[in-house]
C-alpha positions, 0 to 999 in steps of 0.5 A: 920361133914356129908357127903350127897354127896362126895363133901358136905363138901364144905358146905358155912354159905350163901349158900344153897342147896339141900339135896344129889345133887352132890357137894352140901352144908352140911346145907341143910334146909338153904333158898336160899338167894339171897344175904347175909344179914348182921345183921343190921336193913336192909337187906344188899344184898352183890353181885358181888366180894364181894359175890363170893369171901365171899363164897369161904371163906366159903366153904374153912373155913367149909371144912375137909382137903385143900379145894379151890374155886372159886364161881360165882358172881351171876348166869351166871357170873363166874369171870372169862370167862375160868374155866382154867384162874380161876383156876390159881388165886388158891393157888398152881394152875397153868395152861398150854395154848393152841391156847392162852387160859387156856386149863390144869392145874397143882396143886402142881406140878403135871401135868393136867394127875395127876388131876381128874375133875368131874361134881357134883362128877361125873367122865366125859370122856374127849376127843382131837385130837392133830396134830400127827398120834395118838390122845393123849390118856390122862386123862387130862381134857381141860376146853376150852370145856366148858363155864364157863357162865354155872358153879355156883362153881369150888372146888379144894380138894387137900386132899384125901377123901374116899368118893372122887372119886380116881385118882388125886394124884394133886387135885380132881377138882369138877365143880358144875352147878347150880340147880333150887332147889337151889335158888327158884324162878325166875332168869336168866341172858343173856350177849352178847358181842364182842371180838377182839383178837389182835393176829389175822394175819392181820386181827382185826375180832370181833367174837360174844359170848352169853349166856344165863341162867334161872332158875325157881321154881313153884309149891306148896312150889316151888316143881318143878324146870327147869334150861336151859342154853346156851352159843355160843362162836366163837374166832377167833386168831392166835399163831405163834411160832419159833420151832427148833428140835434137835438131842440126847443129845450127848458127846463131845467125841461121834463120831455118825451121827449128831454129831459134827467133832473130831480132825482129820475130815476137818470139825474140825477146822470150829468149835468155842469153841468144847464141851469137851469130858465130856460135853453134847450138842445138834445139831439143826435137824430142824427149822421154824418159824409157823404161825397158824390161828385158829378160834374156836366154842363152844356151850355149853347147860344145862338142869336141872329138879327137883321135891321135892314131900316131904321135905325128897324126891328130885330127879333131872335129867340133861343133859349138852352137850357141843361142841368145834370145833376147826380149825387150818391152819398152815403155815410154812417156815422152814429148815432141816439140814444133818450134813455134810458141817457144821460150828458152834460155842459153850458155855463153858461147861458143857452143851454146847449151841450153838451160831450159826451152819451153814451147806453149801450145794453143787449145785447137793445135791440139798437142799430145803428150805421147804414152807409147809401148814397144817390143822388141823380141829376137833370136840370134843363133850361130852355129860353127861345125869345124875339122881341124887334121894335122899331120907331121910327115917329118921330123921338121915338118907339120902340116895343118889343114882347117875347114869349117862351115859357120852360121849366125841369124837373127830373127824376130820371135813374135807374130809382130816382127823384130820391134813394134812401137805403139803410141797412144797420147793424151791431146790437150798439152798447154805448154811442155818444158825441158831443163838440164843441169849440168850433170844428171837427168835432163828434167821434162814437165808439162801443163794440160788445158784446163779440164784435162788430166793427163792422169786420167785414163779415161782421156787416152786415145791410140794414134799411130804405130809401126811393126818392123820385121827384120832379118840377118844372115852371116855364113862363112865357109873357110878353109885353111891350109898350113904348113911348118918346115923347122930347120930350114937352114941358114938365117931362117929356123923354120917357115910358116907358109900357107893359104886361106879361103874364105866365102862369106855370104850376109843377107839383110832384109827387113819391112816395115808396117806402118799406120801413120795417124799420129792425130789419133786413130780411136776416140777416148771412149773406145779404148777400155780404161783399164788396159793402163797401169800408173807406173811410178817414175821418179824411183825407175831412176833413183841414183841419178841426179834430178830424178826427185824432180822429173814427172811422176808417174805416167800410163804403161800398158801391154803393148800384145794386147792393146795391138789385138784390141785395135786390129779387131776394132780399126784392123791395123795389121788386117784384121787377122792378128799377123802384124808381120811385115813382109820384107821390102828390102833384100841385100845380099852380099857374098864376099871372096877372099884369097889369102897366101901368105909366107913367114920366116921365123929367126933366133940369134944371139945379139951382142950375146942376148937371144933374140928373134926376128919374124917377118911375114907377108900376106897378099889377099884379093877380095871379090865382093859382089852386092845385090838387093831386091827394093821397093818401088814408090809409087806415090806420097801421101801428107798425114800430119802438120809436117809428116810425110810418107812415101807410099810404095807398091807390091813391085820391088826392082832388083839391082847389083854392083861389083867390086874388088881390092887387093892388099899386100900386108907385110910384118916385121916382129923383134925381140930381144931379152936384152937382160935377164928377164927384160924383153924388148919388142918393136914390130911394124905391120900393115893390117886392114878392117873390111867396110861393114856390110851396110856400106857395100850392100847394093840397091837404091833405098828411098827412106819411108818419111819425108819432111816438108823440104825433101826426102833422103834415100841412101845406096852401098857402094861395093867398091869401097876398099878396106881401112888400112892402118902403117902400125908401129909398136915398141915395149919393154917388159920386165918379167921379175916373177911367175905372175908378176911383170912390169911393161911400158909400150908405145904405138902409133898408127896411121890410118887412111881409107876411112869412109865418108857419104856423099849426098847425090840429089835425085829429083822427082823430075828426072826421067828414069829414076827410082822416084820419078814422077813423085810430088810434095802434097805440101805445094800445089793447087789444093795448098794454095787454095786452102791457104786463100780460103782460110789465110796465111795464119790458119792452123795446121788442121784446119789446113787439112780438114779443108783439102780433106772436104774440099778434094776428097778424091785425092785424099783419105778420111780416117778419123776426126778431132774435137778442138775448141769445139770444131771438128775436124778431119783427120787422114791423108792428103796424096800428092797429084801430078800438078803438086811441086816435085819432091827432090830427094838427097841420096847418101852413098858411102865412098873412101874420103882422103882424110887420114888419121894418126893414132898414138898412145902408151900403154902401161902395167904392173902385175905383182903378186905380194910374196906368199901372202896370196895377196896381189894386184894388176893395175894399167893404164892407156893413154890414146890420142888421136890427131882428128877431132871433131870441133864442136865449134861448127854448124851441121852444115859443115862436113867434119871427119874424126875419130870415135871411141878414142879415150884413155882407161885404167883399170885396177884389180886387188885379188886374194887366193890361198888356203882355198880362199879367192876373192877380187876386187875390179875397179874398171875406167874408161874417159869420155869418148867420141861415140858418133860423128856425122852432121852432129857429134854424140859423146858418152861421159867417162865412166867407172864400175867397180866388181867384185867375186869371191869363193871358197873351196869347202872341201877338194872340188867343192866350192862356194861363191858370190860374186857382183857387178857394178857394186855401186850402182854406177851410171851412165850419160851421154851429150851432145856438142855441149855438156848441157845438150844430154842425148841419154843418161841411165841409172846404173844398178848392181847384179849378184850372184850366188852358186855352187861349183864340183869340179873333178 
C-alpha cells in the first residue's frame, strides 16, 4: 500500500481525490461520484447516513493500523454540528465540555494534551485564554473554534505511522476540508437556522447561525477549481456551577493551620465522628455558588484554489480563518472560612468526608458574606495560508511538496483585560455552614448579626478586586516534502520517504492589576443601592438535587459600570477608566523540529489470504530555546489577617535556557483478510506528546500572594524530553455489509517520561536571587510590639489598626471599619529590613521515572437493518491503567497517576429513507481522574442523550431540528471523598430548528 501523502491511507472504495492533497485517498484516478452506485440496472445514489456512515467503513476497512472517522453527509453537512460532539460517537473517544459544548477530547484515556490535531497532515497552532493570571500554555486543541459546516472528514489514527506527524501518544486527529478537485462540478450548499439554548438565566433568546459552502470546477477537463465557505455562529447560554475549594489533604493526626481541633483544644468536642490519626480529610476553604452568562461568536471561512494543467501536475493553494469570541459575565455569592470557631461532622474512614462544617464568627471579626462579579471577554483567531503541489514525474513516482504559514491568538476584547473579578460584601456574618450529601449540590446557608441583612442593599460595600491581562501567540511554519516510488521491486511494492520541518514559536504573556482591600474599600453609604439586582437562586439550579434548600437569592450587579464607579471615586485603575494591565511577565518559546523519515509498503499473499505489511521509521531532533521577560519584587506588604502580597517594581530581568532531544520512532503495521471480509491487524510503534509550553517556558516567576508561612514561585525547564509510549494494537474485524461491521481490538501502552515538579527553596536571605532581601510583615518588632501592647488573644484587626497608628511610616491607611463600635484602621503593613526573611518554595518541572501501563479493549457493531432504513452503531471502551492515585495518603506525600482513564459507551439509533433522517445518540463516559498533584479532583460518570432529524421536502430542500442533551443531564465533580464536591452543574438542553438548499 502507498502513501501519497501521510494520511492516504484513509483511502474509501467510493470516494476520490486528488492525487497528494493532504488527507487524501490512495485511489487517486477514481471519478468523484456524487453518490454511490450500486451494481444494479440503475444507478442507486446513496446519500445522507447512510453515505457517511459507508465511508467511515471504508476508510477504517482500507486503512493500515486503527483507523476511525467520521465522514460528512454531504458537502456542508457534517453530522454532527461540533467535530467535539462527533468525535465522542468514536470507539475509545470521549471528550471533556466547555461554556456546554465539545471543546476536548481524550482517546484511549489520554487527555486532550497527548493528542495531535492536524488540518490536511498539517500541524496548526492552537491558542486560549482561561480566567487565571497566565494563559493556559497547552497543546490541547478546542474544536469550538471551528465549525464543522466546513469539514468533509475527521480521522482518528490511533496507531503510529512514520509518515504521521509525531506528538500524539492518544491519537493523531486529522481534519480534512473539502477540495473543489475532488468532486468536479458545481455543488454547494446553504442552511440557516435558529437555535435556543434553554439553559440561558431568564431569558429564551434564539441566536442565528448560517452557512454556506460552493464548490465549482471549469475549465477543459475541469482543470481549475474554487471552494469558498463561510460559517457565523452566535449561541448565547448559560453554566451555573456550585464551586467549593479545599484545603490539603490532611492526617487526622496533623495538627496545622486548617486542620481540625486535637484531644485537648475546646473546639474538640464541636466535632462528630473525628477522622482517625491514619485517615485522610479535607477541610472546606472556600464556597459559591456561580452564575455565568455566556454569549459566543464564531466565524469561520474557507478558500480553496486548485489548478491540474496536466494529469500528473495539481497544485492547490488554501486559506482558512476562523474566529471565536467568547464573552463570559460572572456572578457569584460565595463564603470563606478561617478555621477558627468551627464545628463539623465526618464519615467513617479511611477517606473521611464531611457531612457538615460550620464556623461562628464574633461581631468585631467583622466577617463577610462575599457578592462578587466577573468578566471575562476574549478573542481567539487562527489563520492557516497553505500551498500544497504535487507532481508525478513518472508512472511509479509521486512527489508532494507541503508548505504552510499558520496563526492562532488570544487576546482580551475589553478595556479590562482577558478577566477581571470584582468583589463586594456585606460585613457582619454570625456563622456560615456547608452541607453535602451524598449526590447533588453542596448546600451553603448563613446567619447575620442582629440588625444586619444580608438582603439589603443598603449594607453593600465594594472590597477588592484584580483585572488580569493575558495574551497567547502560536505560529507554525511547516514545510513538508514526500515522495511515492510504487513498483520498487522485490518485497518492497512501493516506498514512502520524505522530510518535515516544522518552526513553532509561542509567546505567552500576562499582568495583572490588583487592589487588594478585601476589608472594604468604600463604606455602605457610597455605593448607590440600585447598582444591585436580587437574582433568584434556587431555579438557576433547578434539576440538581438540593437545589430547593441552597440560599435563595443573592445581589448580582454590572461589573463595567460598578469598576467606572469606584475609579471615579477611589481611581482603582487610575482614574482615567483603563484598568488594562500591563504585562509583567513575557515567555517565549521557539521550538525546531527536523523529521526524516522512510516507509516500505508490502502486499502478499499468506497462506494464500492477501496481506500487507508496512514498516516505517521516523528520526526527529528538536531544538528548543526558552526565553522570558519577569518582574522583579522589591518588597511585601501585609493586607488582611492572612493575606499577603509581594510587591514588585517597573524593572523586569530577563533570562533564557536551552534544551534538545532526539527520538527515533519506529512502525510495524500488519494486516491479513484471514477470511472472506474478516481483517485482522497487529501493529507496534513508538509515538511521542511534546511537554506543554508552560513547562518549558523559561524565567523564574514569583506567585503575587503569599501566606503566613511562605511564598511558592515556579520556573520551566526547556530540557524536558517528550512523553514516550511502546504501543501494541491487535483487532479483528468483521465487515459483513457496506455500512455494517463487526470489531473486537486490543491495546497496550507503556509510557515513561512523564513529568513531575519538584520544589527547590529560595530563601530571601540568599545572596544574588530573585527575592533576596524580602521579609515577612507577620514576624518582627512591630508584630512583637502589637502583640505585648494587646496580648496574645487580640484579633486580627486590632493587631493591624496597632501597627497602622503605632508605625505609620512602614505602612499605609486605606480605609477603616466599624466594629462593635470601634474603629479600626484598615491598609497595608510593609515588610522592613529587621522583620523575619520570607522563604519561598520554587516549582520546577522535570521528567520523573514513573512509568505508566495503559490497557484496554475496544468493541463495536455497526449494523444497518436490511432495507428498512433503520440502524445502529453502538461500542464500548474498556481502559485501565496501572497507576492510580490512592486517596488513602495525605497532601504531603507525593503520588504520580494517571488522569482521564475511564471507560465509554456509546449507543446510536439512526433512521434514513424516503427523504426522512433522524438520530438518536446516547453518549457515557465513567468516572475519571480529572487532576493529580497534592490533591486529586474527579469528574462523576456522565450520560447525555442527543438527538436530530430532518426531512427533504423536495430535492435539496430540507428541514431539520435537532437537540443537545435532551434530558437536561448534569455534571459533578469530588475530590478524595464523594462527600468532598469541588462543582456540580445543572445540565440543560439546546435546540435547533433551520432550513438547508443544497445543489
Amino acid at each position: 500500500m502507498s502513501e501519497h501523502a501521510w494520511a492516504q491511507d484513509t483511502a474509501a472504495q467510493d470516494t476520490a481525490s486528488t492525487v497528494g492533497q493532504p488527507g487524501d485517498s490512495e485511489i487517486p484516478d477514481q471519478p468523484a461520484p456524487t453518490g454511490v452506485t450500486e451494481p444494479t440496472n440503475e444507478e442507486i445514489v446513496v446519500t445522507g447516513i447512510r453515505r457517511s456512515l459507508r465511508e467511515s467503513v471504508n476508510i477504517k476497512r482500507n486503512g493500515q493500523g486503527v483507523v476511525d472517522a467520521i465522514s460528512a453527509e454531504d458537502i456542508g453537512k457534517f453530522p454532527d454540528t461540533n467535530l467535539a460532539e462527533s468525535l465522542q460517537r468514536i470507539t475509545g473517544v470521549s471528550i471533556d465540555r466547555s461554556n456546554g459544548e465539545g471543546s476536548t477530547v481524550t482517546v484511549r484515556g489520554f487527555g486532550p494534551e497527548f493528542n495531535l490535531v492536524v488540518v490536511n497532515g498539517r500541524q496548526i497552532p492552537t491558542a486560549f485564554l482561561g480566567g487565571g493570571d497566565a494563559p493556559p500554555s497547552t497543546r490541547s486543541f478546542d474544536f469550538a473554534n471551528l465549525a464543522a459546516e466546513g469539514i468533509a472528514a475527521v480521522e482518528v489514527y490511533k496507531t503510529g505511522r512514520a509518515t504521521v506527524p509525531s506528538g500524539g501518544i492518544g491519537s493523531t486527529i486529522n481534519i480534512r476540508t473539502p477540495r473543489p478537485l475532488d468532486r468536479p462540478g458545481l455543488r454547494g450548499s446553504v442552511a440557516v437556522k435558529g437555535v435556543l439554548d434553554s439553559s440561558q438565566n431568564g431569558k429564551n433568546d434564539i441566536t442565528p447561525e448560517v452557512s454556506g459552502i460552493i464548490s465549482s470546477t471549469f475549465g477543459n477537463d475541469d482543470q481549475f477549481g474554487v471552494l469558498i465557505s463561510g460559517v457565523y455562529a452566535r449561541r448565547k447560554a448559560s453554566t451555573n456551577v456550585a464551586n467549593v475549594g479545599y484545603r490539603d489533604g490532611y492526617l487526622g493526626s496533623e495538627n496545622n493551620w486548617g486542620s481540625l481541633a486535637q484531644p485537648g483544644d475546646p473546639r474538640f468536642g464541636n466535632i462528630i465522628n473525628r477522622p482517625g490519626p491514619n485517615d485522610v480529610y479535607e477541610v472546606p476553604q472556600n464556597a459559591s455558588y456561580d452564575l455565568n452568562d455566556i454569549d459566543r461568536e464564531r466565524i469561520n471561512g474557507q478558500l480553496v484554489l486548485q489548478w491540474r494543467p496536466t494529469e500528473n501536475l495539481t497544485g492547490t493553494i488554501d486559506y482558512l480563518y476562523a474566529r471565536n469570541e467568547v464573552e463570559n459575565r460572572n456572578s457569584n455569592v460565595g463564603i470563606w472560612f478561617n478555621h477558627n470557631d468551627t464545628s463539623s461532622e465526618w464519615t467513617d474512614g479511611p477517606v473521611a468526608g464531611p457531612v457538615f462544617y460550620t464556623e461562628r464568627f464574633r461581631a468585631d471579626e467583622n466577617k463577610d458574606l462575599s457578592y462578587s462579579g466577573g468578566l471575562t471577554a476574549s478573542r481567539t483567531l487562527t489563520k492557516v495560508l497553505g500551498g500544497n503541489l504535487t507532481w508525478a514525474p513518472f508512472d511509479n513516482a509521486t512527489v508532494t511538496l507541503d508548505a504552510h504559514h499558520s496563526s492562532a491568538e488570544a487576546k482580551p476584547t475589553n478595556r479590562f483585560g482577558s478577566s477581571m473579578s470584582f468583589g463586594t460584601a456585606v460585613f457582619g456574618v454570625a456563622n456560615q455552614t456547608i452541607r453535602f450529601d451524598d449526590e447533588g449540590l453542596p448546600i451553603i446557608s448563613y446567619n447575620m448579626h442582629e440588625g444586619i441583612d444580608a438582603l439589603d442593599a443598603a449594607n453593600i460595600r465594594t472590597t477588592g478586586n484584580a483585572f488580569r491581562n493575558a495574551y497567547f501567540k502560536d505560529r507554525i511554519d511547516q514545510v513538508q516534502l514526500r515522495a511515492n516510488v510504487e513498483d520498487v521491486g522485490g518485497f518492497v511494492d512501493s516506498l514512502d520517504f520524505g522530510l518535515s520541518y516544522t518552526n513553532n514559536k509561542i509567546r505567552s504573556a500576562f499582568g495583572t492589576l490588583q487592589n487588594d482591600t478585601w476589608s472594604g474599600s468604600t463604606t455602605p453609604e457610597q455605593v448607590p443601592d440600585d447598582f444591585f439586582t436580587l437574582e433568584p437562586l434556587p431555579s438557576r439550579f433547578e434539576g440538581v438535587s438540593g437545589s430547593g434548600d441552597i440560599i435563595p437569592s443573592f445581589y448580582t450587579f454590572d461589573v463595567p459600570t460598578l469598576v467606572d464607579f469606584l475609579d471615579d471615586l477611589n481611581g482603582i485603575c487610575g482614574g482615567d477608566g483603563n484598568c488594562l494591565a500591563d504585562f509583567t511577565t513575557d515567555r517565549r518559546v521557539t521550538e525546531k523540529v527536523l523529521a526524516p523519515f522512510v516507509q516500505a509498503n508490502s502486499r502478499f499473499d499468506l497462506f494464500a489470504r492477501p496481506a500487507n505489511l508496512i514498516a516505517g521509521l521516523r528520526y526527529e531532533y528538536t531544538r528548543v530555546d526558552s526565553a522570558a521577560l519577569v518582574p522583579v519584587p522589591i518588597g511585601t506588604a501585609q493586607v488582611s489577617d492572612n493575606e499577603f502580597s509581594v510587591l514588585f517594581g517597573t524593572e523586569r530581568t530577563f533570562t533564557s535556557f536551552k534544551g534538545d532531544y532526539r527520538n527515533l520512532l519506529p512502525s510495524v503495521d500488519f494486516d491479513i483478510e484471514a477470511l472472506k471480509n474478516v481483517k485482522l491487524r497487529a501493529s507496534y510503534s513508538h509515538t511521542i506528546t511534546r511537554a506543554p509550553y508552560d513547562a518549558l517556558q523559561g524565567g523564574q516567576t514569583i506567585d503575587p500572594l503569599f501566606r503566613i508561612g511562605g511564598g511558592f514561585g515556579s520556573q520551566g525547564n526547556p530540557g524536558l524530553i517528550p512523553f514516550k509510549s511502546k504501543n501494541i494494537d491487535l483487532s479483528a474485524e468483521w465487515y459483513y455489509g457496506r455500512e455494517s461491521y463487526l470489531s473486537v481490538g486490543f491495546f497496550n501502552k507503556n509510557v515513561s517520561n512523564f513529568i513531575s515538579s519538584t520544589r527547590v527553596d529560595l530563601s530571601s536571605s540568599t545572596p544574588g536571587s530573585l527575592v533576596t532581601g524580602l521579609t515577612n510583615p507577620a514576624f518582627g518588632p512591630r508584630a512583637d510590639a502589637a502583640r505585648a501592647a494587646l496580648g496574645d488573644t487580640a484579633s486580627g484587626i486590632a493587631l493591624r489598626d496597632y501597627i497602622l497608628r503605632t508605625f505609620p511610616e512602614t505602612s499605609r491607611v486605606t480605609g477603616s471599619t466599624v466594629v462593635g463600635g470601634v474603629t479600626y484602621l484598615t491598609g497595608q503593613i510593609f515588610g522592613t529590613p529587621e522583620d523575619a526573611p520570607l522563604n519561598f518554595q520554587i516549582s520546577t518541572p522535570i521528567n520523573s521515572d514513573e512509568t505508566a501501563k495503559l490497557r484496554g479493549w475496544e468493541f463495536a457493531v455497526q449494523h444497518n437493518f436490511w432495507d428498512t432504513g433503520f440502524g445502529a452503531i453502538l461500542n464500548y471502551t474498556i481502559v485501565n491503567g496501572d497507576v492510580t492515585y490512592d486517596n488513602t495518603q495525605p497532601a504531603s506525600v507525593a503520588q504520580f497517576a494517571l488522569t482521564g482513564l475511564s471507560d465509554s459507551a456509546n449507543a446510536v439509533l439512526f433512521y434514513d429513507k424516503n427523504g426522512l433522517q433522524a438520530r438518536v445518540a446516547y453518549n457515557w463516559r465513567d468516572k475519571f481522574l480529572a487532576g493529580t498533584g497534592p490533591n486529586p479532583f474527579y469528574v462523576e460518570a456522565y450520560g447525555q442523550v442527543d438527538g436530530s432529524a430532518s426531512y427533504e421536502f423536495r430535492r435539496g430542500l430540507t428541514a431539520f431540528v435537532e437537540g443537545i442533551n435532551l434530558t437536561g443531564s448534569s455534571r459533578r465533580g469530588h475530590r478524595r471523598s464523594d462527600r468532598n464536591v469541588f462543582f456540580a452543574s445543572p445540565g440543560f438542553a439546546r435546540y435547533s430548528a433551520g432550513l438547508r438548499v443544497a445543489f
